[in-house]
N, C-alpha and C positions, 0 to 999 in steps of 0.2 A: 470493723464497725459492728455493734452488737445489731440484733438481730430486732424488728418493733411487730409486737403485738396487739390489735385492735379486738379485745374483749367485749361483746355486745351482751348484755345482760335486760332485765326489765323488772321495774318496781311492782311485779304481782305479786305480791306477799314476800317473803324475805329471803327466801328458798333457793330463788335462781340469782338474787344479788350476792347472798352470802358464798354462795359457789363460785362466782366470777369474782370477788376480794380475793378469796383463797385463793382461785388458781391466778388470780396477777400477783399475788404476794409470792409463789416458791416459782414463779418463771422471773419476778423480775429478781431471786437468790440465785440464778441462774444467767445472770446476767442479760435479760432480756428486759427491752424498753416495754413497758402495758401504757395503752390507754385505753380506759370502762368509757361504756355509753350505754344510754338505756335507752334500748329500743323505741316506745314509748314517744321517745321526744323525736325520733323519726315523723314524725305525723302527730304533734302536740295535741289536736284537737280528737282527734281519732284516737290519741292514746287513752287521753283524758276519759273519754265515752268508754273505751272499752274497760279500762281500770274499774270502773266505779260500777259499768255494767256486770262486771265478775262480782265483784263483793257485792250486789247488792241482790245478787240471783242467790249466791250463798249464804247472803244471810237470810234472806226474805223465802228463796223457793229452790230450795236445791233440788230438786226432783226438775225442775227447768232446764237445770244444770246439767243434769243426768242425762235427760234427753237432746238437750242435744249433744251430750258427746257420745250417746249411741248413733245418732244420725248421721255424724262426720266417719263415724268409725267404719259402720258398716253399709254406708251407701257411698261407693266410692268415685262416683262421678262428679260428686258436688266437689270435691277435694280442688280440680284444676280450675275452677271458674275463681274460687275463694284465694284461693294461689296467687293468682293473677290480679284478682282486686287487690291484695297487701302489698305486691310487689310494687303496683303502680303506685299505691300511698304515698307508702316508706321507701321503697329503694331508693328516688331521689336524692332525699340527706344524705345517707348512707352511702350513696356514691361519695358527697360531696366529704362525709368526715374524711373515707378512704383516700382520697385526692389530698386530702388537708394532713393525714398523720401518714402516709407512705408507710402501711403494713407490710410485712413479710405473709402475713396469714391472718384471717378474721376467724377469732376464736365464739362462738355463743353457747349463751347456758338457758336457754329461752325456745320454745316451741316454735313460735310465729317467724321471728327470727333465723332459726333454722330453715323454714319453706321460705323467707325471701332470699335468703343467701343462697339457696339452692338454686332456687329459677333464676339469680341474678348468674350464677357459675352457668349456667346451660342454654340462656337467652342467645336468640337468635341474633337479634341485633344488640350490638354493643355488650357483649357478656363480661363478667366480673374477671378479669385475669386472676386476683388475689386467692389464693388456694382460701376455703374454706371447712372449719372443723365445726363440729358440735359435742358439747358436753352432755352427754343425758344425767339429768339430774335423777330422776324417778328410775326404779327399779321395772315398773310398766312402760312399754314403749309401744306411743299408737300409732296410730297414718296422719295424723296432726304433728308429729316430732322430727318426721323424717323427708329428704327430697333426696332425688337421685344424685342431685348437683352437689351435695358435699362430699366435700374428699375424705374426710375419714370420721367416724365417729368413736367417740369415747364414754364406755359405758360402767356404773358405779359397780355392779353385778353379773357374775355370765349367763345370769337365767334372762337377761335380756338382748342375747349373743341373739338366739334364733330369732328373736321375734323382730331384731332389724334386717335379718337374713330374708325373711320371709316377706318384708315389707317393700324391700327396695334393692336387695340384693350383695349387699356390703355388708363385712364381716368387722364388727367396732373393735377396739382393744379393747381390753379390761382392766379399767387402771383403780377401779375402788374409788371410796367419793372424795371431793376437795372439802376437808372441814376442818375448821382452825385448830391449830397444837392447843391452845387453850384447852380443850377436853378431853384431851389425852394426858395435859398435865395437870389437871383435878383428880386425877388417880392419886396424887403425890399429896393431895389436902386430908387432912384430918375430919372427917363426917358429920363426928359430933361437936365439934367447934363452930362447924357450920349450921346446925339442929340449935344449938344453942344462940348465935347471934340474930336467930329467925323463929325465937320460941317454936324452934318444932317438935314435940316428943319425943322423949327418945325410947319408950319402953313398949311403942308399937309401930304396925310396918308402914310405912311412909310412901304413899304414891305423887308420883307428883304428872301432876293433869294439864298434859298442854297443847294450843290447837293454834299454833303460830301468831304471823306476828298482827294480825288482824284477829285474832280471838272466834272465828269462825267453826260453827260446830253445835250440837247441842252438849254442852259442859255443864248447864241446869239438870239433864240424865244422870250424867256421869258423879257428878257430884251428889246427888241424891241416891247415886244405886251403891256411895261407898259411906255416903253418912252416917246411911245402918248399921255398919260393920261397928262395932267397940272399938276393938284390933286393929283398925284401918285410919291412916289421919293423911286425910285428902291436903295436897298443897295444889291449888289450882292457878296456873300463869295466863292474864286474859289479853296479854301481850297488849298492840294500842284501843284497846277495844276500853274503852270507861266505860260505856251504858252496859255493858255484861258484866262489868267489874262491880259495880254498884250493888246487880243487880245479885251476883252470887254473896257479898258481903252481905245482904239481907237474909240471908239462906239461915249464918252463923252456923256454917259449917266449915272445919277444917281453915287453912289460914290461906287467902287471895290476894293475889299481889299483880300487878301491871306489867306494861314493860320493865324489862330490867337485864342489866350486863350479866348478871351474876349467873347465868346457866348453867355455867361447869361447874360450880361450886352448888349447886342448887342438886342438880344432878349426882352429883359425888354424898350429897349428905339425905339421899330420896333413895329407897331398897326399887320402886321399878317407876319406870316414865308409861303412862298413858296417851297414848296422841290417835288420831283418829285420820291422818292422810300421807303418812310413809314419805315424809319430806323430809325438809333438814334437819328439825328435830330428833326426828329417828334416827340419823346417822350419827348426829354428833350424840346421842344416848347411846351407838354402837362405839362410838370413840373415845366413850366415859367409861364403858367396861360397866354400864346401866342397864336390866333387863329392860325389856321394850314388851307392852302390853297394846294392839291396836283393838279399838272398841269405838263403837258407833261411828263408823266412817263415813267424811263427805261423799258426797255422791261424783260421779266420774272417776275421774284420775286419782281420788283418794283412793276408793273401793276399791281398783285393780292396783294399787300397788301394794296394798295390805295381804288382795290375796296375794301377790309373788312374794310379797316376804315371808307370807307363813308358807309358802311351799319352799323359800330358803331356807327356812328352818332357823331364822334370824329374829324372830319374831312370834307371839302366841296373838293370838285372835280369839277376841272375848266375844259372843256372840248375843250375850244375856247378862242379866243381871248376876244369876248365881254362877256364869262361865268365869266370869271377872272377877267375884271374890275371890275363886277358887284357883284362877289364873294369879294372882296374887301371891295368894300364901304359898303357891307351888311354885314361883321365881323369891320369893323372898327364902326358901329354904332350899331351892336346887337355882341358883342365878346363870350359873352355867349351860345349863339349859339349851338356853338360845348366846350366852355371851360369848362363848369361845366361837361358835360358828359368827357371829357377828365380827368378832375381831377381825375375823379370816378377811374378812371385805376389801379390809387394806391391804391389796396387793401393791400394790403400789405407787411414786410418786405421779402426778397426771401430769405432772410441768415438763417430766423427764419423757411421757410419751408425745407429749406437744412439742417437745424442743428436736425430738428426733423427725418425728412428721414432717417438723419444715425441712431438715434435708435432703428429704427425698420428692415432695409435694412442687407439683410444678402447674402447668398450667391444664385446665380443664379437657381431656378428652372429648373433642367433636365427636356425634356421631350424627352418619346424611339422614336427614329425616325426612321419609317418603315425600315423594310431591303430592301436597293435599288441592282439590279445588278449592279454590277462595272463598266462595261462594256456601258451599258444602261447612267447611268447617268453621266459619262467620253464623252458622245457623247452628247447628251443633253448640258453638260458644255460647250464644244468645241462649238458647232451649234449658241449658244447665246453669247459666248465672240466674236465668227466670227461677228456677226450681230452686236452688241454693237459697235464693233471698224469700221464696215464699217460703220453703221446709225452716229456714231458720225462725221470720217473722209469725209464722202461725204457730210453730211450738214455744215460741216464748210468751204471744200472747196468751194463749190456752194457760199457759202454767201461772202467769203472773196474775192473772184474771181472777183464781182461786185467793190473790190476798187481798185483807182488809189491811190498803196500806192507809196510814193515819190515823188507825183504832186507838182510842183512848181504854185508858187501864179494864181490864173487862170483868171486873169486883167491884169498880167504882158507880154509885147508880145515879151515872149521867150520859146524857145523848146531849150526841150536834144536832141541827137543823138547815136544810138546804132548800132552796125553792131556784128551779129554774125557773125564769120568768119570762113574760110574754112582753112584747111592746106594750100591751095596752095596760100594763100593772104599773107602767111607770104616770101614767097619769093622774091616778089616786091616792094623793097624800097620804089619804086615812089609812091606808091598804100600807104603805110606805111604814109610816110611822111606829106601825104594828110590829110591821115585821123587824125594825132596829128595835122595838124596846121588848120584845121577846129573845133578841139575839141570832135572827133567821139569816143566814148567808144568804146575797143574790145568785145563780149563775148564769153567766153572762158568757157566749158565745165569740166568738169572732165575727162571723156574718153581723149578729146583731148589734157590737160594738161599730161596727162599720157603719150600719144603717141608720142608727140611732143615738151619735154620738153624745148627742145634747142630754136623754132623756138617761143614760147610764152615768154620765156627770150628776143630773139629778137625783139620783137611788144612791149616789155616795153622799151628796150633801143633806141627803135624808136620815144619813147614819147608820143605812144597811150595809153590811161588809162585803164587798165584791168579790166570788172566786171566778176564775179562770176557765170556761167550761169546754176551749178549743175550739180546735173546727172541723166539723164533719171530713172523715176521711173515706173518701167513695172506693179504694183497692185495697184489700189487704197486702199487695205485692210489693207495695209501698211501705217499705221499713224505716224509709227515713220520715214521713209521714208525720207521725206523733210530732217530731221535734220541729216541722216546719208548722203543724196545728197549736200547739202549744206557742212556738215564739209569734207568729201572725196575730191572735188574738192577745198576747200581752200586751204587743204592740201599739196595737189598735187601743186595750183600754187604759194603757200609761198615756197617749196622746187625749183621751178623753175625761180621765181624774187626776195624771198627775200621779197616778200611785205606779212604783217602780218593781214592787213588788209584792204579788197578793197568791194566793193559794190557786193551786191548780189540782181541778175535778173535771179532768178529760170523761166523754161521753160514750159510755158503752166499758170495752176491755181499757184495762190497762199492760202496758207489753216493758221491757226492759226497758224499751228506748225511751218511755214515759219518765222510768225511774234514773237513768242515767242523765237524762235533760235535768229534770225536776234538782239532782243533787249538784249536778255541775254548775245551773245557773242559780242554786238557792230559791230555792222555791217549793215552796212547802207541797208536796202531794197528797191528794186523799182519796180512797174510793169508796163515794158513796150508793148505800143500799137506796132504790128505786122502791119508792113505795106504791105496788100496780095496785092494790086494791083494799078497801077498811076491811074486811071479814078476814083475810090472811095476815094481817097487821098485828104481828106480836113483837112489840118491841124487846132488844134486850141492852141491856148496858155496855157502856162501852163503842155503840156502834155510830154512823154518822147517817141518819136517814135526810132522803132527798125527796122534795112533793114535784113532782112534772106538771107544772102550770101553762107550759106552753098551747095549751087548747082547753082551756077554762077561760070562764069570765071572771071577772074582778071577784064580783059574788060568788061563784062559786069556789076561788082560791078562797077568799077569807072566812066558806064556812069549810072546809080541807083543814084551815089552821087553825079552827078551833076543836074541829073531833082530832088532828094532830096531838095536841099541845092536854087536851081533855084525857085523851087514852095517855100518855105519858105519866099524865097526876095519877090516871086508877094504879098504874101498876107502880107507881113512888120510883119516878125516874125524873129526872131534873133536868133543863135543858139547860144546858153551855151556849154562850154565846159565842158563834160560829167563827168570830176575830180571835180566837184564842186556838183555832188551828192551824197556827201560823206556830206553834212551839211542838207542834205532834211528831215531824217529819226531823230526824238529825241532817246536817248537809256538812 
């Protein structure tokens, strides 16, 4: 009876799926059963949050990003509280799929993944018999990748030999990375057949610019520092990202194109690949026999895998604008360069070190773990999960706080308008009136939805636009916070208008968990500027100013919105009506 493989994989950009197809494709040429799963749907909801919370810190604040994977990396307490939180999520299903498909081994190509398999092998109670592997995908390997409880790891590069040695004490194979024959057989295509079916030049050097399958990255750099060049014809891939697609077509530089199958061919007929986070792109441009050029790197796990590939010597790192011309013309006239050591990568098959692993992999080594007090390390647990959830929750809101998320085009010379409102603004028509035929959004609270149901029913049938304003959140320790502030007061003001869906302008920061809510339930976010005082008040375009009415009289709001509305005309700013930022936010 052939042998069954349960591949655990997760839809975070394409990198760790495309790895887990590969390696279920040459183990099941090897006769072995695969079943893929994505992580992910271990914990649907949580997956959902975290998905959407990754892409939107990379696209919106990757310095967010940055920090915290310094914080995971080099504070290394926080590690087993976090550990513990994912296992109790996800391991659940995860028992259940193992139960359901009777693996011989769980293979994963996924970070998160890897530390629950790990502590599920090592758990005290009930631990995972099933041997467990890990594929590292990334040439970088951090203390986020790795647990003691996997039985064997498998690593694309050996400059990532020491650094799981040093992590957790296990020595990985080195099997080179899983990437489709497809781009080893674009070697066998003709270049210019393919330059030609893609109007691409042929009589200069051809880069072609790609930041996976989410389009994350700044590619508006990269394609503006090669625009210059005469000699240089930028093809840039914005993978499923359409609003970057859009927005680089505007450029009218070079030729932009979307998702698309055609990579090998795209690759085969482009002198070098540009990419900016040492994933799978990069490898399969090491499996096109494609020089690889990394320039402006994500922040985290991009940046450390660019540096190990330029200390592979697999890879050039562009540092600058003139580094990257120059890195350019010196792979388009020496490609070998970097490609013969690239090639080298493929040592070889990874199915063939997976198919031997399970002969020998058996069931997890107990070891007696000292007698702790209960008491003792129940407090200890608590004090690091405390710190974990503040270190994560303060540095994300610190970084997300610095955006203006919802800012309308910032050349266009228009502004939103926002008035938090007090109870007693709802009793004056006049005041009402004003504010819908100006276009002024209400914000409306959750306390105050609660309290005043009747009178926020009447500011919508006034035709002032209702946002979302939450509800006061007394801890920052409190990460899940935002998302029970946010749903509370929608709650509350769908039972009071009937509207199901209105923009949400949380009070004070905004933190990831704002943005992950905001996209997962559709709902438009915005943060707007607090206007403390008239003398500091310069307005600029583009922005969403908010009046703090909550401790004003009627009177004194409506003379607020007239030096408002006054100062906007001196400086020929327009104001939008506040219903129309409901199309700002993508979801």
């Amino acid at each position: 009876m052939s042998k069954r493989v349960l591949v655990v994989s997760a839809r975070m950009g394409a990198g760790h799926d495309g790895a887990a197809k590969e390696l279920a494709r040459t183990l099941e040429e090897r006769g072995l059963q695969v079943e893929i799963r994505d992580f992910l749907d271990a914990a649907p909801w949580v997956g959902r949050f975290l998905e959407r919370t990754y892409e939107l810190q990379l696209d919106h604040a990757p310095w967010s990003y940055e920090a915290l994977f310094r914080l995971f990396s080099s504070f290394r307490p926080i590690k087993p509280p976090i550990v513990t939180i994912f296992y109790l999520l996800f391991f659940p299903r995860m028992r259940k799929w193992i139960k359901e498909i009777q693996p011989d081994a769980v293979l994963t190509t996924y970070p998160f993944a890897s530390l629950v398999l790990g502590r599920a092998r090592r758990a005290t109670f009930r631990p995972m018999k099933v041997p467990a592997f890990t594929f590292l995908t990334d040439f970088s390997v951090h203390t986020m990748w790795v647990d003691e409880g996997i039985d064997n790891y498998l690593a694309v590069h050996n400059i990532s030999v020491s650094q799981v040695e040093r992590l957790v004490g296990k020595t990985p194979v080195v099997t080179g990375p899983a990437v489709s024959e497809r781009f080893r057989a674009a070697a066998t295509v003709d270049p210019e057949q393919i330059r030609a079916e893609f109007n691409i030049p042929t009589q200069v050097v051809t880069a072609l610019i790609v930041a996976g399958s989410w389009g994350v990255g700044d590619l508006r750099s990269t394609m503006l520092s090669l625009g210059g060049s005469d000699d240089i014809f930028p093809v840039v891939i914005c993978g499923k990202n359409e609003a970057l697609r859009g927005d680089l077509e505007r450029m009218g530089i070079g030729l932009v194109l979307g998702w698309t199958d055609r990579m090998p061919d795209l690759m085969r007929a482009c002198d070098v690949v540009i990419q900016n986070a040492g994933g799978l792109t990069a490898l399969e441009a090491f499996a096109s026999n494609t020089p690889v050029i990394s320039y402006n790197p994500i922040k985290g796990h991009g940046l450390r895998n660019i540096i190990e590939m330029e200390a592979a010597g697999v890879s050039l790192w562009a540092k600058s604008r003139d580094e990257l011309i120059e890195a350019v013309h010196e792979l388009k006239a020496n490609p070998t360069l970097t490609t013969r050591r690239a090639l080298g990568v493929f040592v070889s098959n990874p199915a063939v070190a997976i198919d031997h692993s399970l002969a020998s992999a058996g069931a997890a080594p107990r070891q007696k773990s000292p007698q702790r007090r209960p008491v003792g390390f129940a407090l200890r647990f608590a004090t690091l999960l405390v710190l974990s959830i503040a270190g994560l929750n303060l540095t994300v809101n610190a970084a997300t706080n610095q955006i203006n998320v919802g800012k309308v085009a910032a050349k266009t010379p228009y502004v939103y308008g926002l008035v938090a409102v007090s109870n007693q603004d709802f009793s004056d028509a006049t005041l009402l009136r004003r504010m819908s035929e100006l276009g002024l959004g209400g914000v409306v609270t959750g306390p105050m939805a609660q309290t005043y149901p009747y009178e926020v029913s009447q500011l919508q049938t006034s035709g002032v636009s209702i946002i979302n304003g939450g509800w006061p959140i007394n801890s920052e320790l409190r990460i899940l916070a935002p998302i029970e502030a946010a749903t509370k007061a929608q709650q509350l003001i769908t039972q009071d208008t009937g509207l199901t869906s209105v923009v949400y302008a949380p009070q004070g920061i905004i933190s990831s968990v704002d943005l992950a809510w905001a996209s997962l339930s559709h709902h438009p976010l915005v943060k707007a500027v607090v206007i403390e005082t008239e003398t500091k008040f310069n307005p600029t375009a583009g922005t969403i100013y908010e009046i703090d009415a909550t401790n004003l009289s009627t009177a004194q709001l409506d003379q607020k919105i007239t030096w408002f509305t006054n100062t906007l005309r001196q400086d020929h700013l327009t104001l939008l009506p506040a219903s129309d930022l409901g199309g700002l936010q993508k979801t």
